[in-house]
C-alpha positions, 0 to 999 in steps of 0.5 A, spaced: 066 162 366 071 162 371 069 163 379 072 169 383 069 172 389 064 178 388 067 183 394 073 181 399 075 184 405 083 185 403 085 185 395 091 183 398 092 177 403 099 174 406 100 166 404 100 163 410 101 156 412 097 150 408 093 146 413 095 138 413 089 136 408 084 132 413 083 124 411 077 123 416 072 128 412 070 122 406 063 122 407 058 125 401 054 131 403 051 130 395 050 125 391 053 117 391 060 119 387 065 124 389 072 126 388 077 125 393 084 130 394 089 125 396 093 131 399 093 139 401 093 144 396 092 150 392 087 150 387 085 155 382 079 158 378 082 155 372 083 149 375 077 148 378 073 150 371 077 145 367 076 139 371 068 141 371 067 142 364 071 135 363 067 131 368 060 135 365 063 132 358 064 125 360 057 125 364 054 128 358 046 129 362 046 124 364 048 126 372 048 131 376 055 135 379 056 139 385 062 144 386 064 145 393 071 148 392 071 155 391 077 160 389 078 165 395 085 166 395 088 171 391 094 170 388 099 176 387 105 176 381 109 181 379 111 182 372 117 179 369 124 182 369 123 187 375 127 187 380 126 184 388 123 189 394 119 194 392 113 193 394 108 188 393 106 186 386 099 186 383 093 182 383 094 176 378 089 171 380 
């Protein structure tokens, strides 16, 4: 099951700036391993369930996982062969 946001506030968002990726934060809040972004960056639902039923796979019952990402931003496309302006296009994501 892929995660997205019950409600928001605005079904659109601008994209903004990405912040510098913080490397002072490297302590476990759950757990004895984790895994470490090594840069800043989006990620998607689709990312983040792939990467989780992986780890899910390798661990086999044998541990417990905590995700602490989650996907808050929505990405919108515009569908292909159309032409520029007009307008902001749908919600893809």
């Amino acid at each position: 099951m892929l995660l997205q946001p019950k409600k928001t506030k605005y079904r659109k968002v601008q994209k903004g700036k990405l912040s510098k990726f913080n490397y002072r934060s490297s302590q476990l809040n759950f757990g004895s391993i984790g895994l470490k972004a090594a840069q800043s960056g989006t990620i998607s639902a689709r990312q983040i369930e792939a990467a989780r039923q992986a780890i899910v796979r390798k661990i086999n019952r044998k541990g417990k996982l905590w995700v602490r990402a989650f996907p808050t931003l929505p990405v919108t496309a515009k569908p292909t062969e159309v032409r520029m302006g007009k307008g902001k296009g749908a919600v893809s994501h």
